[in-house]
MIVEXKOL-913758 format. One record per atom (N, C-alpha, C, O, CB): residue in three letters; x, y, z negated. Coordinates in steps of 0.02 Angstrom, whole numbers, plus 50000, padded with zeros to 5 digits. Glycine has a CB too. Layout:
// residues N
ALAXYZ ...
//
This chain:
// residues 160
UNK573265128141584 UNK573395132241641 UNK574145133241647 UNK574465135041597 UNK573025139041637 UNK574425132241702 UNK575155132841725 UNK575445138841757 UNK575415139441819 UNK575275127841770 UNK575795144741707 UNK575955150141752 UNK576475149941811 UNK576995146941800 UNK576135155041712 UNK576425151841851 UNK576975150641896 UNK577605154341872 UNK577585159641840 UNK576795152841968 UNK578315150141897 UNK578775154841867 UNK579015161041882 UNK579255165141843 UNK579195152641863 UNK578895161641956 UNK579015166741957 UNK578675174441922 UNK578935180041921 UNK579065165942007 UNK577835171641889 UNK577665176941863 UNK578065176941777 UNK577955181441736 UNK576815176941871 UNK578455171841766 UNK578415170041694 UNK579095176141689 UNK579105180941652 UNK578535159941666 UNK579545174441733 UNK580175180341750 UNK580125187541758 UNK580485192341743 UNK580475179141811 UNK579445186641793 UNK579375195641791 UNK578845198541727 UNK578735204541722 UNK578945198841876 UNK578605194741690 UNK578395196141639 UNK578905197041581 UNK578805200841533 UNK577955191941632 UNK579465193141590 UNK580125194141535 UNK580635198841569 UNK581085201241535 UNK580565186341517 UNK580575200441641 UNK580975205741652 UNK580535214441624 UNK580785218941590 UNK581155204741742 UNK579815214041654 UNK579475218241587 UNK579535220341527 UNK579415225941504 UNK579125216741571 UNK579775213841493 UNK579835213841433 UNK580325218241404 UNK580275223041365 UNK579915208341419 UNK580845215141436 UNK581555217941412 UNK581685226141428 UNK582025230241397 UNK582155213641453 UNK581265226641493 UNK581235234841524 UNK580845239141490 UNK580905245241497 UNK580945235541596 UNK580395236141449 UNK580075240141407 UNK580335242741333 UNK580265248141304 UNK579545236941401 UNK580735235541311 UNK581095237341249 UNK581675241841259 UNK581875245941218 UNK581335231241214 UNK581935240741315 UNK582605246441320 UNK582295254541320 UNK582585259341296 UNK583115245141407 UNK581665254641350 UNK581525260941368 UNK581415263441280 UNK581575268941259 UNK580805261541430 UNK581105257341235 UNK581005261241160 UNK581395261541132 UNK581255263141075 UNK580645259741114 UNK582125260141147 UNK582745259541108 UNK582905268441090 UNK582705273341122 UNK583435254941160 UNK583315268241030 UNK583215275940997 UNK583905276041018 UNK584245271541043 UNK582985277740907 UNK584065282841001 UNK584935284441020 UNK585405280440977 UNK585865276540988 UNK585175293041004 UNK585055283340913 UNK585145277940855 UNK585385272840864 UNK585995272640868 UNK584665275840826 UNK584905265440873 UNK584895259240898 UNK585655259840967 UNK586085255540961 UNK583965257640928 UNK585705262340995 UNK586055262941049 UNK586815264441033 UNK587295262241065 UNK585725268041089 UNK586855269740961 UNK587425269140941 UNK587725263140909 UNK588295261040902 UNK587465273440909 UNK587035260640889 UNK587345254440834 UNK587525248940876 UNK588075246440862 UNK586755251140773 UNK587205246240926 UNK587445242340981 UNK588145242941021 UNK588435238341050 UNK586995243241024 UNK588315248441017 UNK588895251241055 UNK589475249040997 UNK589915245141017 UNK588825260541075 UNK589515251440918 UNK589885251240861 UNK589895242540855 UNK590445240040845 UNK589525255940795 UNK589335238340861 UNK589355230940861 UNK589995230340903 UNK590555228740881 UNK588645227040895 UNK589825231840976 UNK590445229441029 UNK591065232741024 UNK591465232941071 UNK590275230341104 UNK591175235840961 UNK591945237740910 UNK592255242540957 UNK592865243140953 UNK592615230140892 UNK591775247841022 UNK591885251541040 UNK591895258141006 UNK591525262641025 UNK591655250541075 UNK592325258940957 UNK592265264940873 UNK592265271940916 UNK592015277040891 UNK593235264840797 UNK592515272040973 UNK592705280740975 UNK592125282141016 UNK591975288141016 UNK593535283841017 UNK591735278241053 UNK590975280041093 UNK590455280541063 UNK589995284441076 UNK590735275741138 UNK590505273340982 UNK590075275140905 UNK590005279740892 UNK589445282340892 UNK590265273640846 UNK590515282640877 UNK590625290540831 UNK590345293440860 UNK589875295540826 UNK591275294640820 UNK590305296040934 UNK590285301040976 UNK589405301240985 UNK589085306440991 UNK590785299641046 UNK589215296640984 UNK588455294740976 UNK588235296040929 UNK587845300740934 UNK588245289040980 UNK588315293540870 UNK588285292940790 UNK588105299240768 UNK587555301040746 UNK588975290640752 UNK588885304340779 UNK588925310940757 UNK588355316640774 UNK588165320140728 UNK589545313140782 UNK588085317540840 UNK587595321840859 UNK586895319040799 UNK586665323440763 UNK587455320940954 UNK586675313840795 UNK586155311740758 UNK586475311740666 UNK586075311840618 UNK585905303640794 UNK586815311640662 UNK586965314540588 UNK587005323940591 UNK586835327340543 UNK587845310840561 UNK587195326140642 UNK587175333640632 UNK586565336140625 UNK586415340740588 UNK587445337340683 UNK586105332140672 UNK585505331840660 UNK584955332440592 UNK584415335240579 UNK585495327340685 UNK585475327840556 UNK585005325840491 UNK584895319540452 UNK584695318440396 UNK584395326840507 UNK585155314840514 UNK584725309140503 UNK585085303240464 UNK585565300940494 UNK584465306640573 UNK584945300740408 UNK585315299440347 UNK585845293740372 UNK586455293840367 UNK584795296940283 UNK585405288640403 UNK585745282840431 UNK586555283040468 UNK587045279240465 UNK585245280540482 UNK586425289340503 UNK586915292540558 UNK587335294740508 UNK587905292540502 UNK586645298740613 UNK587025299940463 UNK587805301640423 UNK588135298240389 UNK588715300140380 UNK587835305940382 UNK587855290840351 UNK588265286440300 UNK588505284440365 UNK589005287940371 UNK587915280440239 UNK588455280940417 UNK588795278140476 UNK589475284340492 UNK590015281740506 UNK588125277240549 UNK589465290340489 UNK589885291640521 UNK590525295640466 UNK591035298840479 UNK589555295240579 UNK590225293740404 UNK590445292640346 UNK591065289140333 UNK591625290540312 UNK590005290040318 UNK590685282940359 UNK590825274740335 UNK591505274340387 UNK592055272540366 UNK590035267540356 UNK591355276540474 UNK592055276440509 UNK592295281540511 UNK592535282940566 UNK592125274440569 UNK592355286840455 UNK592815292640455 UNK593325288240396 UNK593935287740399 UNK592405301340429 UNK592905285340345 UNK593285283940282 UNK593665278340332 UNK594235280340344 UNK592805281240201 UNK593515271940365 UNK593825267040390 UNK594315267840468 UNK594575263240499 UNK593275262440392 UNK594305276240487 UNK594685279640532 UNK594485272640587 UNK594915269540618 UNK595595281840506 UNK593705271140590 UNK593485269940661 UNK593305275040704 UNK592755277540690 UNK592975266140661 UNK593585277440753 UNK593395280440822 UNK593645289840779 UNK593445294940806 UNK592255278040854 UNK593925290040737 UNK594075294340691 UNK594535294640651 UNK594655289440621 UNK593725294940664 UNK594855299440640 UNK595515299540585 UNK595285298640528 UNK594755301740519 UNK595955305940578 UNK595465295740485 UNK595365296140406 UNK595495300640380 UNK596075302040368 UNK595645292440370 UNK595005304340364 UNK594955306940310 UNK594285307840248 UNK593665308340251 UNK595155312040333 UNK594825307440195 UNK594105302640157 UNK593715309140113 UNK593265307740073 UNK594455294340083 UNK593975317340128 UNK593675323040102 UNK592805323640158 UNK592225324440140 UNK594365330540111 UNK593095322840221 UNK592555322740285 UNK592135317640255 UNK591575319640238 UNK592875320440370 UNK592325309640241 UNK591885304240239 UNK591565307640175 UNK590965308940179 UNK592225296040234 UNK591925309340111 UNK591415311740056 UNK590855318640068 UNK590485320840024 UNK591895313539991 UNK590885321040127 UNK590425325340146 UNK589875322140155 UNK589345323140125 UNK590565328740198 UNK590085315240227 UNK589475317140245 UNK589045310240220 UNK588445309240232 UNK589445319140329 UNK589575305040173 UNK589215303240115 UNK588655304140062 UNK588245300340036 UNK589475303240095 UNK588835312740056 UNK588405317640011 UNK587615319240039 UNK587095319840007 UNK588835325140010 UNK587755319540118 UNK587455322840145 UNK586795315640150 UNK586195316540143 UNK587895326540208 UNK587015311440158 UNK586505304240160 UNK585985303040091 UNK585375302940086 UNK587075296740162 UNK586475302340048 UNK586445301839961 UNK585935309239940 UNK585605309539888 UNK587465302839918 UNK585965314439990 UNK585225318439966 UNK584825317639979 UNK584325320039952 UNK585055323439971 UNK584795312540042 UNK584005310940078 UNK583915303740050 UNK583485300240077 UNK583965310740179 UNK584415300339975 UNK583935295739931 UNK584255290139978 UNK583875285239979 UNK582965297339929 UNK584745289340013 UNK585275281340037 UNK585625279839993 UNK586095283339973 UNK585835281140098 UNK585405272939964 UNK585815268239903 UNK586525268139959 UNK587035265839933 UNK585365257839877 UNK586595270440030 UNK587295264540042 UNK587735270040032 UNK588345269140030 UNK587445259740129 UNK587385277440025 UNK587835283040025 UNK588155282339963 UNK588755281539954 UNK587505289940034 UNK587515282639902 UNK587705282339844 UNK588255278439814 UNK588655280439772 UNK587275281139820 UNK588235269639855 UNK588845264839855 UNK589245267139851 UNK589625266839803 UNK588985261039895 UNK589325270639908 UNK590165271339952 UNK590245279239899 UNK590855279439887 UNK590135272940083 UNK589935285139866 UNK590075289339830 UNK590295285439774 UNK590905286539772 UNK589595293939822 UNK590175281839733 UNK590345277639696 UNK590935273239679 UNK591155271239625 UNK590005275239705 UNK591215271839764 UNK591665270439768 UNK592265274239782 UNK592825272339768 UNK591555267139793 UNK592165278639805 UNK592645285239806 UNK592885287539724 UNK593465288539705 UNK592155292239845 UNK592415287839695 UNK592545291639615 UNK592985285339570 UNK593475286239534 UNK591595293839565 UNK592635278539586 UNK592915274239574 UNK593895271139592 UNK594295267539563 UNK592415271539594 UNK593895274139640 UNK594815273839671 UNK594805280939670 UNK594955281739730 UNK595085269739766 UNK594725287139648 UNK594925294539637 UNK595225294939740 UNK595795295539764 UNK595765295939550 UNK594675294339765 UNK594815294639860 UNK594645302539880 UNK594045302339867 UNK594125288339918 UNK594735307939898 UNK594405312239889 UNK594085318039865 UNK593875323539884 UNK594335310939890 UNK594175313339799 UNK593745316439719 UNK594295315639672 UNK594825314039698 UNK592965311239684 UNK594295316539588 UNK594715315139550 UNK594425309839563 UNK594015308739608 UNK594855317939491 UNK594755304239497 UNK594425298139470 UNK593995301339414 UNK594045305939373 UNK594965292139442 UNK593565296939433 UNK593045299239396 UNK592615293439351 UNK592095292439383 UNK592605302939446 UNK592615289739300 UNK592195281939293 UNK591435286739291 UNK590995285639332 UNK592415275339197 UNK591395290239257 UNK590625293039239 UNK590315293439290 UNK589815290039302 UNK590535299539208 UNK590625298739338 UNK590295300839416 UNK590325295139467 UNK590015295439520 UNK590735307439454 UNK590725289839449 UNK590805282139478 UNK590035277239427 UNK589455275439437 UNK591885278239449 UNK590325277339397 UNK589665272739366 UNK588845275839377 UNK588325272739390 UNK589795272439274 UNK588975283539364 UNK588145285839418 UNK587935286539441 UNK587355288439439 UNK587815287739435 UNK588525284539513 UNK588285283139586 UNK588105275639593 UNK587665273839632 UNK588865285139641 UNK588535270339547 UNK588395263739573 UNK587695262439539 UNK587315257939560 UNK588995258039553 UNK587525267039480 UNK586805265639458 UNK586325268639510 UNK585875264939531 UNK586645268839384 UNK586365273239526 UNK585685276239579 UNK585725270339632 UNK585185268539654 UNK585815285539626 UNK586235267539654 UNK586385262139710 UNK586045255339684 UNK585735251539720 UNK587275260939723 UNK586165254239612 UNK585645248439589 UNK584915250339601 UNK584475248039636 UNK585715246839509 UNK584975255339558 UNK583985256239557 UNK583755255839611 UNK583215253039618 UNK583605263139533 UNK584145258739671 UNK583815259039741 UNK583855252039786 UNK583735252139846 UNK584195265139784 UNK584045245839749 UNK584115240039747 UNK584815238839793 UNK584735233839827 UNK583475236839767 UNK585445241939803 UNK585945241039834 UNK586165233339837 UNK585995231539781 UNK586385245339808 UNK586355229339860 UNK586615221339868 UNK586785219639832 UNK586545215339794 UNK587025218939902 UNK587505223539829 UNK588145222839790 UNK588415229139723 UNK588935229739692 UNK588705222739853 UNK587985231739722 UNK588005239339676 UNK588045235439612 UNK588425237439569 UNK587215245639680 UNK587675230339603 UNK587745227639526 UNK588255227739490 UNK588405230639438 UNK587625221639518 UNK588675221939544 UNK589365220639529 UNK589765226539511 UNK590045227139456 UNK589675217539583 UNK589795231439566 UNK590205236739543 UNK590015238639482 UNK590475240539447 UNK590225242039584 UNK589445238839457 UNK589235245939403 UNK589455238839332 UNK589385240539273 UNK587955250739410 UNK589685232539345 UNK589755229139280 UNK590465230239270 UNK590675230339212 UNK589545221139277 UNK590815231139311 UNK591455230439349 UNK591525237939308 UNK591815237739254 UNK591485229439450 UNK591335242539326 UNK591425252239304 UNK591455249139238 UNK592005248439212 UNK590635260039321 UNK590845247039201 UNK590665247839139 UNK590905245439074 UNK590705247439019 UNK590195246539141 UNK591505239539091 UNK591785235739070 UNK592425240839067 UNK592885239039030 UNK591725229439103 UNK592485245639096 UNK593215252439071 UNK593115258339041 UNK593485263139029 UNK593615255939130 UNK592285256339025 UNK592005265038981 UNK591905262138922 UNK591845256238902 UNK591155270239009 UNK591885268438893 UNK591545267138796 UNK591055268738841 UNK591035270338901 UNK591725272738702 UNK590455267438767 UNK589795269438775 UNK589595273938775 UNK589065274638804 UNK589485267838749 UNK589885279538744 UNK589705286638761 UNK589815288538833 UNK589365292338851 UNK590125291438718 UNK590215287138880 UNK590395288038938 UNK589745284039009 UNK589615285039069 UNK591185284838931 UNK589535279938958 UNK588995275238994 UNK588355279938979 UNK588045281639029 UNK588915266438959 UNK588125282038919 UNK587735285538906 UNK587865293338977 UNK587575293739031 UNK587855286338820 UNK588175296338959 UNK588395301239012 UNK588175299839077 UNK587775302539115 UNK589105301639016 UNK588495295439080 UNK588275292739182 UNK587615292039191 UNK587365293439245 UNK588545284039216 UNK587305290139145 UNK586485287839152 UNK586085293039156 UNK585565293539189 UNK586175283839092 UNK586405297739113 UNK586005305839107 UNK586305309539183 UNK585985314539196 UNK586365311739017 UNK586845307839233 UNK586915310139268 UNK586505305839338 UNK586235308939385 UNK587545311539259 UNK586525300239335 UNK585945298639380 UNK585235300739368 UNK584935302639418 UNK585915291939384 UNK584885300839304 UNK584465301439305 UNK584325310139326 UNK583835312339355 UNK584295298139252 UNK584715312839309 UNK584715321339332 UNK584495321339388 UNK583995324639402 UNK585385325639337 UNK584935316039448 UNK585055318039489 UNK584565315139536 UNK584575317239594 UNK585635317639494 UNK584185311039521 UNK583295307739514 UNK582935311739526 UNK582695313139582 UNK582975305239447 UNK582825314539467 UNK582455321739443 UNK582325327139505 UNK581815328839536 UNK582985326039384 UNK583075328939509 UNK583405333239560 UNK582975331139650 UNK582655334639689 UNK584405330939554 UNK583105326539651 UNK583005321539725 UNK582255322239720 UNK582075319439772 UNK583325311739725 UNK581905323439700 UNK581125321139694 UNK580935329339709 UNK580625330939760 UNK580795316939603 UNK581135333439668 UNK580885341739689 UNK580915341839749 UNK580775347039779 UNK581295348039666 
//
C-alpha cells in the first residue's frame, strides 16, 4: 500500500509537534546551552536548580565554575555542586573532587579529593577512575584509608 505524500508530511509534521509539546524546560535549556547561547542557559538552567532538580544544579555549577553565561566563581559553583552530590550525582561528586583536588574554593584537600573521586567511581563516573589513581599515587595509605571512611560515611549518610 502506497501512502500519499502529502499524508506522509503531515504525519511527520505531527510528529515533531508532538515532541516539542513534551519537551521539559530542562531539555529546552540544554538545547539552548548546545547552541553556546551561555547567558539564556543559565537563565533557564537556574530557576530548575532553585527548584531542586539535581541535573540543573551540577549544570549551573559546571557554567558558574567555567564563567559560561556567569562570572566565575568557583565558592557559588562549590555550592551548588554540593547541592547535586546530595541528591547522589557522580558528575557533582567529579567536579567536588576536582575542586579539593586544585584547592578551587576549598583548601586542598587529597583525602576530601580522593572521596569524592571514589563516590564518582562507585556511581560508575567515565573518567573518575583516572582521577582517583591519579589522587592516590600522592597519598600514604593511611590517607587512602581516611578517604574511604569518608565516602563511605557519606553513603551511609545519603541513604537515611
Amino acid at each position: 500500500m502506497k501512502i500519499p505524500l502529502r499524508i506522509s508530511l503531515a504525519a511527520i509534521g505531527l510528529s515533531f509537534a508532538l515532541s516539542a509539546l513534551a519537551e521539559t524546560d530542562y531539555d529546552k535549556a540544554v538545547h539552548v546551552y548546545g547552541c553556546a547561547d551561555y547567558p539564556k542557559a543559565f537563565s533557564l538552567f537556574k530557576p530548575l536548580a532553585e527548584q531542586g532538580d539535581p541535573l540543573a544544579q551540577f549544570q549551573v555549577g559546571m557554567m558558574i565554575e567555567q564563567g559560561q553565561g556567569a562570572e566565575v566563581d568557583f565558592a557559588a559553583a562549590y555550592q551548588w555542586y554540593m547541592k547535586a552530590a546530595e541528591q547522589g550525582m557522580a558528575d557533582a561528586y567529579f567536579a567536588l573532587g576536582q575542586l579539593y583536588s586544585r584547592g578551587q574554593a576549598v583548601a586542598q584537600d587529597p583525602v576530601r579529593a580522593y572521596a569524592w573521586f571514589d563516590l564518582a567511581v562507585r556511581d560508575g563516573h567515565a573518567v573518575a577512575g583516572d582521577w582517583l589513581k591519579m589522587q592516590s599515587e600522592k597519598m600514604l595509605p593511611e590517607q587512602i584509608k581516611a578517604a574511604q571512611s569518608v565516602s563511605n560515611d557519606w553513603l551511609r549518610n545519603l541513604k537515611k
